[in-house]
C-alpha positions as CSV (number, residue, x, y, z in Angstrom):
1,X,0.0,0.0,0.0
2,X,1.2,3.8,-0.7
3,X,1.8,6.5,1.0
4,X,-1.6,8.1,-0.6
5,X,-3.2,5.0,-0.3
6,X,-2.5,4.5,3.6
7,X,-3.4,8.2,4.0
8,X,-6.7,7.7,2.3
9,X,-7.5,4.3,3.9
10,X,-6.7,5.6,7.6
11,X,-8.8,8.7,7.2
12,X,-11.8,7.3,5.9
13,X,-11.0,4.6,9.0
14,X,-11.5,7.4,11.5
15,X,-14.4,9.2,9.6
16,X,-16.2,6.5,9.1
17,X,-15.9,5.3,12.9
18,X,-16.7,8.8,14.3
19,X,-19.9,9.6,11.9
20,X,-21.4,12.6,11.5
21,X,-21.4,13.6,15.4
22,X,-17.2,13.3,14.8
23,X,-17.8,15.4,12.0
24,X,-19.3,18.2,14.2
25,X,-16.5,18.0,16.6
26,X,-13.8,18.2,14.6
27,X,-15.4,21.3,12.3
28,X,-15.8,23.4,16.0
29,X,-12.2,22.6,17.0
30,X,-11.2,23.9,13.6
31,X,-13.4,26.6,13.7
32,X,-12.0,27.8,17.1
33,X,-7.9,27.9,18.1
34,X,-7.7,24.0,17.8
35,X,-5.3,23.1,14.9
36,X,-7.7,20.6,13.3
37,X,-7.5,21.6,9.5
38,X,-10.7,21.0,7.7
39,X,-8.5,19.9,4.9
40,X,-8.1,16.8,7.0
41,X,-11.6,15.7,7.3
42,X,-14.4,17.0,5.1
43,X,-12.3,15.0,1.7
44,X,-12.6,11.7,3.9
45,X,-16.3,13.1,4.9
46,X,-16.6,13.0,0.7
47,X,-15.0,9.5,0.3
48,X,-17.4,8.3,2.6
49,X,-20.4,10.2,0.8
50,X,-19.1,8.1,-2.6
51,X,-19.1,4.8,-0.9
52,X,-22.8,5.7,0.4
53,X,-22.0,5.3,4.6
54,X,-22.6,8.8,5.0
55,X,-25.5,11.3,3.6
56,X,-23.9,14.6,1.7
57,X,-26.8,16.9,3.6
58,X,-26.1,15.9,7.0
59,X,-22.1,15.7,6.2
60,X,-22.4,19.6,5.1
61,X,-25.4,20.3,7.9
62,X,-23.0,18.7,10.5
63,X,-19.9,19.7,9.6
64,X,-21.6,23.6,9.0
65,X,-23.3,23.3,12.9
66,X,-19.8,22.5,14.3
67,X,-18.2,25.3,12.3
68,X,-20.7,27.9,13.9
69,X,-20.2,26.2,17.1
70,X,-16.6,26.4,16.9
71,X,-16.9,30.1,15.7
72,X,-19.1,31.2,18.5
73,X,-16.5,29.8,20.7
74,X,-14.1,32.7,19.2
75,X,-16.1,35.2,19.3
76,X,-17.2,34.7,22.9
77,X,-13.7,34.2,23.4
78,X,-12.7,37.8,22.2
79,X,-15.8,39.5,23.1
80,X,-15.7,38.9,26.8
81,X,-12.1,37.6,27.3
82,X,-10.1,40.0,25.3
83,X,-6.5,40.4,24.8
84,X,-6.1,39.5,28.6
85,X,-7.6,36.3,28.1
86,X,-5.3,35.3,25.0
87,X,-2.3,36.8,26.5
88,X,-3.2,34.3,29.5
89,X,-4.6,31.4,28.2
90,X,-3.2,31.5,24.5
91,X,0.0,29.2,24.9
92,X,-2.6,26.4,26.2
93,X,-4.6,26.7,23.0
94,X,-1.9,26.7,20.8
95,X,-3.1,30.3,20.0
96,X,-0.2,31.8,18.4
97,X,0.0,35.9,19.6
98,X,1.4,37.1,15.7
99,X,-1.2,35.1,13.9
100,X,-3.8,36.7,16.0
101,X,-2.5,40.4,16.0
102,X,-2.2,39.2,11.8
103,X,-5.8,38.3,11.9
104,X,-6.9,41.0,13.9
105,X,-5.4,43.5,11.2
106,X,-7.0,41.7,8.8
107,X,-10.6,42.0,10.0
108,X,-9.6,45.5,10.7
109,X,-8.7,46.3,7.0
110,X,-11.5,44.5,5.4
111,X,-14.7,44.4,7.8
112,X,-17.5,42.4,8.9
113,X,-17.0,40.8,5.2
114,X,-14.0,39.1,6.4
115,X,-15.3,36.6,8.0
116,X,-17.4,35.2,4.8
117,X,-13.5,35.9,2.6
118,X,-11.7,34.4,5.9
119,X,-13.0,30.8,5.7
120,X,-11.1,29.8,2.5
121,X,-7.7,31.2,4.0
122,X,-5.8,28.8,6.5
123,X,-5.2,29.9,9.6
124,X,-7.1,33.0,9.7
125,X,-10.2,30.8,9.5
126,X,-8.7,29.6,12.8
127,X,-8.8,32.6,14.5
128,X,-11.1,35.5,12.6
129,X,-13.6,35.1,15.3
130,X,-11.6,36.1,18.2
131,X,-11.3,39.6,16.3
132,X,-14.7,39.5,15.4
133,X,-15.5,39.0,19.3
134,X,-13.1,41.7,20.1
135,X,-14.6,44.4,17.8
136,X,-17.8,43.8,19.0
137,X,-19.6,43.0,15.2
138,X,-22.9,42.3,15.1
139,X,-23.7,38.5,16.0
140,X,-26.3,38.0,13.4
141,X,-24.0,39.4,10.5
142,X,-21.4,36.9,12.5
143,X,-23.6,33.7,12.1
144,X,-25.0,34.6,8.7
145,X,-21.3,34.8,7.2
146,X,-20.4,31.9,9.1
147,X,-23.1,29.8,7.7
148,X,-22.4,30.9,3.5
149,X,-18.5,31.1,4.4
150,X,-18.2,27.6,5.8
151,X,-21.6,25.8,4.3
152,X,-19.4,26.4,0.9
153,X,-15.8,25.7,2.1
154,X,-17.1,22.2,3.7
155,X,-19.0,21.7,0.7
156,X,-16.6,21.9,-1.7
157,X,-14.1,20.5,0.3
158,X,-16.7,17.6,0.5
159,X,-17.3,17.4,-3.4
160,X,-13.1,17.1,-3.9
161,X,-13.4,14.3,-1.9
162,X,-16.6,12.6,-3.3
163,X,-15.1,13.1,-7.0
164,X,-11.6,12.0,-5.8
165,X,-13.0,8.6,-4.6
166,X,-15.4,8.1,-7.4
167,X,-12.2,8.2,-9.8
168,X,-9.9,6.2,-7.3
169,X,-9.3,3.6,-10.1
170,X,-7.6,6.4,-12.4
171,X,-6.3,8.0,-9.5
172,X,-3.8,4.7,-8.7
173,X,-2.5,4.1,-11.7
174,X,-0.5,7.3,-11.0
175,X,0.2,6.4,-7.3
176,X,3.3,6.5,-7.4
177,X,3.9,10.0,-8.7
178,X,1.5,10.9,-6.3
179,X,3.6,9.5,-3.6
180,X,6.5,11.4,-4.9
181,X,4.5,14.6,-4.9
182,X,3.2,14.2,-1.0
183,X,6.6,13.2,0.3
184,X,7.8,16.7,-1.2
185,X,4.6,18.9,-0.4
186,X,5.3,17.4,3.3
187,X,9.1,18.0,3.9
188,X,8.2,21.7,2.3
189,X,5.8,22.2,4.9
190,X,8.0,20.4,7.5
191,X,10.5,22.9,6.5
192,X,8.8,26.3,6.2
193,X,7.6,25.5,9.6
194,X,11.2,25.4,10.7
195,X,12.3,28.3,9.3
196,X,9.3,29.9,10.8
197,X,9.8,28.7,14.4
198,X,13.8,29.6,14.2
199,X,12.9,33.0,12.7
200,X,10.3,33.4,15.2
201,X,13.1,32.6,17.9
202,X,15.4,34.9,16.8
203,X,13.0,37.7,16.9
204,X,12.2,37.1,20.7
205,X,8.8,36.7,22.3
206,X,6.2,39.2,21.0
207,X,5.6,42.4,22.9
208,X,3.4,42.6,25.9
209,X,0.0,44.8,24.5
């Protein structure tokens, strides 16, 4: 078995075993601080969805409820904790100070329309509500933009995953080029992410706000 193969059989594994109640968990970690990538689960949501052990509606209406959970998390977080709360807590939620203060610029910049944009941007999907919380927007404008920004991002994200599977024959006979290509899209990341920390390091902790 290869490397994309063992990949796709062990997250359809956990998918399938978890259901559509995992589903909602693991869409309101990612849609808090939690560093649970919806890139990791709504494609294996979509293999299931081909193999016809899960429903496409209640994938996207489960994985879309955990996303507002997750979001209202955020914002409740920013709202009434504040930038005491993540200077606190932050470190045990792997809430990382220049990402937010990045985020929070970003909301800044671009408004209340941010948080429908933010959903198909990594990391600041993570973390727009905290800034959302903190500037006080309007909580129905927060759910509605919630709702379109991540009932299409799970969707589509679903969809790659359905067609992916539904093609898996064609898909193999290239295996292993595809093989190849994760290997190298993994030690890139494994290496930006070390450049990152040591730059990070030799800039010092960030400044006290």
């Amino acid at each position: 078995m290869g490397i994309t193969e063992a990949i796709a059989h062990l997250g359809t594994r956990i998918i399938g075993s978890i259901g559509y109640v995992g589903v909602l968990l693991l869409m309101t970690a990612e849609s808090m601080v939690l560093p649970v990538p919806s890139e990791a689960v709504m494609p294996f949501a979509g293999f299931l969805v081909a193999d016809h052990a899960l429903a496409p509606v209640w994938v996207v209406v489960f994985a879309t409820l955990g996303s507002i959970i997750g979001s209202l998390i955020g914002y409740a977080i920013g709202r009434f904790g504040g930038r005491p709360f993540v200077t606190r807590w932050g470190r045990y939620l792997l809430l990382d100070h220049r990402d937010l203060d990045w985020t929070d610029r970003f909301f800044q910049k671009r408004g209340e329309v941010t948080i429908l944009v933010s959903r198909f941007i990594p990391i600041v999907r993570h973390l727009i509500s905290i800034p959302a919380g903190m500037g006080r927007m309007r909580l129905p404008g927060f759910i509605i933009f919630t709702v379109l920004g991540a009932g299409l991002w799970n969707s589509f994200l679903m969809w790659c995953g359905y067609t992916l599977k539904r093609n898996w024959d064609a898909v193999m006979r290239y295996s292993h080029t595809i093989d190849v290509a994760v290997i190298l899209i993994l030690a890139l990341l494994l290496a930006l992410y070390i450049i990152r920390h040591l730059r990070r390091r030799a800039a010092g902790p960030p400044s006290a706000p």
